[in-house]
N, C-alpha and C positions, 0 to 999 in steps of 0.2 A: 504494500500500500504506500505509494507516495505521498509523501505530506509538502506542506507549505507553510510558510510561514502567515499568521493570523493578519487580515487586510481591516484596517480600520473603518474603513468607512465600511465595509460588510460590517460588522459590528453593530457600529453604528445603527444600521439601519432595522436591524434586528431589536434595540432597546428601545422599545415599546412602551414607556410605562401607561397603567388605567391612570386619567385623570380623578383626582379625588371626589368625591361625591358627596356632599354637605350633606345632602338628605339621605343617613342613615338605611331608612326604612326600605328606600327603593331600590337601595343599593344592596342592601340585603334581600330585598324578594328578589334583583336580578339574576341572584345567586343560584336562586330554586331552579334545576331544571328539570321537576315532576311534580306531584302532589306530594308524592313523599318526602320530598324537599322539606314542602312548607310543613309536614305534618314535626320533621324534626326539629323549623324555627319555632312550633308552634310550642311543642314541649317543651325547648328551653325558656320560652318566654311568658308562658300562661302556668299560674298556680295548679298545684295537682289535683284538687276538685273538679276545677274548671276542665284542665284537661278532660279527665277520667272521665268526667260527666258526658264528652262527646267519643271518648275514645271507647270507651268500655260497652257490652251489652251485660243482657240478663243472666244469669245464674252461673255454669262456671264458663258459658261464651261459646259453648260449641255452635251455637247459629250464624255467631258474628263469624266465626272461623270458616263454617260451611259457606258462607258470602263469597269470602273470597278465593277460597279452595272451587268454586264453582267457576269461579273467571278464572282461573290460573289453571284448569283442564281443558279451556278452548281454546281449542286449535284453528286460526285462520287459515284459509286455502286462496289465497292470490292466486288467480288466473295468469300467467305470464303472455307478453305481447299484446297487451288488453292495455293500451297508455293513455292518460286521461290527465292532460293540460290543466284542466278549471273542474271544479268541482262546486255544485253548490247543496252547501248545506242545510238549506233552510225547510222545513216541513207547514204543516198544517196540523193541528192537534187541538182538541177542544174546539171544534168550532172556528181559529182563532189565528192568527200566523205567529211562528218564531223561527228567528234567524240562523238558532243553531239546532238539533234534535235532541237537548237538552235545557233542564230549568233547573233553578232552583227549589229543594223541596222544602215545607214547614220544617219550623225546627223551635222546640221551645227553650225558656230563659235563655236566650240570644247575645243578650249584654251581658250577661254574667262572663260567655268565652272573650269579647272584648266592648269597650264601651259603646263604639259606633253601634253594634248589634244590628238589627235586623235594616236601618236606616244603609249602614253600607252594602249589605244583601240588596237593596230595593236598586239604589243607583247605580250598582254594579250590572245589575242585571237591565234597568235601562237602555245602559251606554251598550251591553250586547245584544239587545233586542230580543231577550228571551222571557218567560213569565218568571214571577217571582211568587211566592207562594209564602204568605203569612200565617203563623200556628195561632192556635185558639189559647196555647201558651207564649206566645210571644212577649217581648217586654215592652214592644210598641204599638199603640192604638193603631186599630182599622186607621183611623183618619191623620194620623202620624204618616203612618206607610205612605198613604194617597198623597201627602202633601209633596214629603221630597220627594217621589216618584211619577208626577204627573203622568207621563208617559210609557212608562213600563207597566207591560200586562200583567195585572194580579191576580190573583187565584188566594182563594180565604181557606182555609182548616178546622173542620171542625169537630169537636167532640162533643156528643149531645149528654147534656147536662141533663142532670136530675131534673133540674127547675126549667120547665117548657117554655117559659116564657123571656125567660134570659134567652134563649136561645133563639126564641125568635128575631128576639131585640140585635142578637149579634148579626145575624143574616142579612135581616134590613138595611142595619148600618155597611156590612158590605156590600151591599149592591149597591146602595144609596152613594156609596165611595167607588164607585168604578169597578169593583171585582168582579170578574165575568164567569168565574168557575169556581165550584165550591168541591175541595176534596171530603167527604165526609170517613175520617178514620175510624174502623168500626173492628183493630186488635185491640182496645184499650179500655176495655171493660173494667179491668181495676188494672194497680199500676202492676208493670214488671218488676220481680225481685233484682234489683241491679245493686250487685255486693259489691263495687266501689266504692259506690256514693255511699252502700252505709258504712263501710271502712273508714271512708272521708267524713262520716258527719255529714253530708251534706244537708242544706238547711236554704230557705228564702225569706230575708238576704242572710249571703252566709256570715257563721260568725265567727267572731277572732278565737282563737286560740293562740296557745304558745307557739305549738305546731306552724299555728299561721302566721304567724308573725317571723318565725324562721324560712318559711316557705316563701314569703315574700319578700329578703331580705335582700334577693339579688332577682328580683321580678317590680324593680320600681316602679317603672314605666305601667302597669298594668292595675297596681295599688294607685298609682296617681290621677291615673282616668276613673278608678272606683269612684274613691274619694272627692273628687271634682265634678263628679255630675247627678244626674239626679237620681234620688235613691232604686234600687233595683227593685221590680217587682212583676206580676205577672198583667200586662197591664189589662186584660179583660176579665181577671179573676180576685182572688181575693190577695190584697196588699200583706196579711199577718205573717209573723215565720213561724215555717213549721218544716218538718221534714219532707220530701216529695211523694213519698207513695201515702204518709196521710193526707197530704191537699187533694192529689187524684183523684184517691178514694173517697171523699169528703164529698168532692162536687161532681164528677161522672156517674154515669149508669148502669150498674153490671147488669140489666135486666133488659139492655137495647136486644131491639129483632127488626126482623125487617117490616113489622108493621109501623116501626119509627123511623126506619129508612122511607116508608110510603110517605109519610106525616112530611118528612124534610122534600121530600120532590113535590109534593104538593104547593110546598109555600116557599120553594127557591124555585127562582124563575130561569135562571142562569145554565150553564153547561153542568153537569153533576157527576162525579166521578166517586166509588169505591175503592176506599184505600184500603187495605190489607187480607187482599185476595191473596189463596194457595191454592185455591181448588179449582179445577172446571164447574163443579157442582156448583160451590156460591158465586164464583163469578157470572154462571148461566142464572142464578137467583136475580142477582143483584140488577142485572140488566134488564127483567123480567118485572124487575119491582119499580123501572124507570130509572136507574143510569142511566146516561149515557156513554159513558165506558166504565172501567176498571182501571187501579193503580195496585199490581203486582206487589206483594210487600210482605219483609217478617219486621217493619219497621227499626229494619236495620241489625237486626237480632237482640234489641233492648226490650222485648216482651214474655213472650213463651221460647223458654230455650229449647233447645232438640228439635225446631219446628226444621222444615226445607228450607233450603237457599231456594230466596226469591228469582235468581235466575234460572234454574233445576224445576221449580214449579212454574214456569211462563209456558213453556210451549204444548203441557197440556189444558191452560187458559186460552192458548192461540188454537189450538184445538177444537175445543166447546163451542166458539164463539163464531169463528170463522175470520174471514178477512176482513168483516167492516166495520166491524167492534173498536173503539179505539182502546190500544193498550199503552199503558204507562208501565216502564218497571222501575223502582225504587231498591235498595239497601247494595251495598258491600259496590257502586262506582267508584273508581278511584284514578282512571286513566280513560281517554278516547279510544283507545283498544277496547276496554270494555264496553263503552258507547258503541262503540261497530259491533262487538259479540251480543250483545242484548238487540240490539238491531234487527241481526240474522236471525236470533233466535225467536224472533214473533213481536218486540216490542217495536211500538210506532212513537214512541218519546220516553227520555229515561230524565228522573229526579235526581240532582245531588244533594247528598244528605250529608256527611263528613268531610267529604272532598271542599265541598262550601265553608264548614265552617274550620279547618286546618287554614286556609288562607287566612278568613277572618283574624285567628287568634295569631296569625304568622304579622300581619300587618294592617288590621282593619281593612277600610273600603281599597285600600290599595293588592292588599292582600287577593280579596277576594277577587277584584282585576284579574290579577297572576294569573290565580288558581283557572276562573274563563278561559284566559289567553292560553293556557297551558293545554289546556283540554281542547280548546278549537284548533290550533295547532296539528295537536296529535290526531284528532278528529280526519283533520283534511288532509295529511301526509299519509294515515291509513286508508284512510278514501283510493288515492293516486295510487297506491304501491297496491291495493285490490280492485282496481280500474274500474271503480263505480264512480259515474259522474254524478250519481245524485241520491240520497237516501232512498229512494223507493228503490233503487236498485238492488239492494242488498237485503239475502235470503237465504237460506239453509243452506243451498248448495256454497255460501263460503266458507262453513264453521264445522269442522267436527269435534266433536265430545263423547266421553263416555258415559252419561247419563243423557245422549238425544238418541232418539228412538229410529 
């Protein structure tokens, strides 16, 4: 091997340095190149409550696992010599247009994971033209959301409450506020055993301990938006603290059927969708009783554990229902690959539920940006290298799995 002596100006031209970047925050989301990125800023920077609360499921978590064991066994099939320039991602779902085949899905105590809360969910999802989807536990009013998100399609959550008449009152006000689609969540009859949160205490709003006080001791930035804004609470429920599976339990229904699912489609006028479908049986109920679709879900595996991976149970919902059913799937998204695998496998629009709020807790509404841009990205690079120019084209023939039929 011949060598040479080192030329300066090559050198030279090679020291590169990044210019520095005053803004922290962005400089660190530029950092993320996945969700799991943001999920590791999000742990170093969010109390372990806070975490846990979004990281964790029910009991010892075999559903949260089966989620993503379920996406990590499909296999995509790229057609080769199939080349596809431009891609567009945009669907029709509910009724309604969104620009990518993903939303945001409900998610309650929202500011708890960082203070922007569900305020940066709305604008986030604004600026990428997708629905945003506010919980019946969120920390900001129906008319909150509406405000800073004029523009961005909403979609409300609801848990039907003991008291019928709150409940009417919550609906009205969402439609009255522009929501055009109401998910009616019907796993949450009483709350899921989730042994984090009671490891953590956890509590609304939560309280200090010693613990806590350690725990926050190099999470300032997180303590200083608590403490600077306004007190945390469930904003359409009750203000007291208490621990979460007594609030649940206190004000939901374990006695809901689908004679109270008739009662809700009767007096929502809107798109109406069932969230926490596994079966062809209820989801062929649910539609029967006036959905007009389904949202695929083991609500992330924070309910009944041992249940199916919601992505393992879609394709015999895509089954029962046929083609013209709209399907939503919900739990364990975490990358645009799996956008494309829920895709093939029967769903017509998929919910993020973690993915959403890791960015969140990673850097507020900048966060949540990311976590979009991250996933749109990966969305349309997987599009091109499986030569679908457009969502509808994508179907069983791209996916194999060992639990597809």
């Amino acid at each position: 091997m011949m060598r040479r002596r080192p030329q300066l100006s090559e050198l030279a031209a090679l020291m590169r340095f990044e210019r520095f970047n005053p803004d922290r925050r962005a400089a660190r989301l530029a950092r993320a190149a996945d969700v799991w990125d943001l999920r590791t800023i999000a742990k170093r920077r969010t109390p372990k409550p806070a975490f846990d609360y979004v990281d964790g499921g029910a009991g010892r978590e075999r559903t949260l696992a089966r989620n993503r064991a379920a996406f990590d066994d499909v296999e995509l099939l790229p057609p080769v010599l199939h080349g596809t320039a431009e891609v567009d991602l945009s669907v029709t779902i509910a009724g309604g247009h969104s620009a990518l085949p993903f939303g945001i899905g409900p998610t309650g105590f929202t500011r708890f994971m960082h203070a922007e809360g569900e305020e940066a969910g709305a604008v986030a999802a604004q600026r990428a033209g997708i629905p945003f989807s506010l919980s019946t536990m969120g920390t900001r009013s129906i008319e909150d959301v509406a405000a800073v998100a004029p523009q961005a399609r909403r979609w409300f959550q609801l848990y039907l409450w003991k008291d019928r008449a709150r409940s009417q009152e919550l609906l009205d006000r969402a439609w009255a506020s522009g929501f055009d689609t109401l998910l009616v969540t019907v796993d949450t009859p009483v709350a899921g055993q989730r042994l984090r949160d009671v490891r953590n205490g956890m509590t609304i709003p939560p309280r200090i301990r010693l613990r806590t006080l350690a725990d926050a001791s190099y999470r300032p930035e997180w303590w200083f938006n608590f403490l600077t804004t306004d007190p945390l609470s469930f904003a359409s429920l009750s203000p007291s603290s208490t621990d979460l599976p007594t609030l649940i339990n206190s004000m939901f229904d374990p006695s809901l059927d689908f004679s109270d699912l008739a009662w809700i489609r009767s007096v929502w006028p809107g798109q109406l969708f069932v969230k926490g479908v596994l079966t062809g049986k209820d989801a062929r109920r649910s539609v029967d009783t006036g959905a007009d679709g389904v949202v695929v879900s083991n609500h992330g595996g924070r309910q009944l554990d041992h249940v199916p991976a919601s992505l393992t149970a879609l394709p015999e919902v895509r089954r029962e229902l046929g083609p013209d059913i709209p399907i939503v799937l919900d739990s364990g998204v975490m990358s645009g690959a799996d956008v494309i695998a829920a895709l093939c496998c029967g769903a017509d629009f998929v919910l993020l539920g973690r993915a959403y709020l890791y960015g969140l807790m990673a850097g507020g509404r900048q966060g949540v940006t990311r976590a979009l841009d991250l996933l749109t990205n990966e969305v349309r690079v997987g599009m091109q290298l499986m030569g679908a120019a457009r969502i509808g084209d994508l179907d069983r023939s791209f996916v194999r799995a060992p639990w597809l039929a």
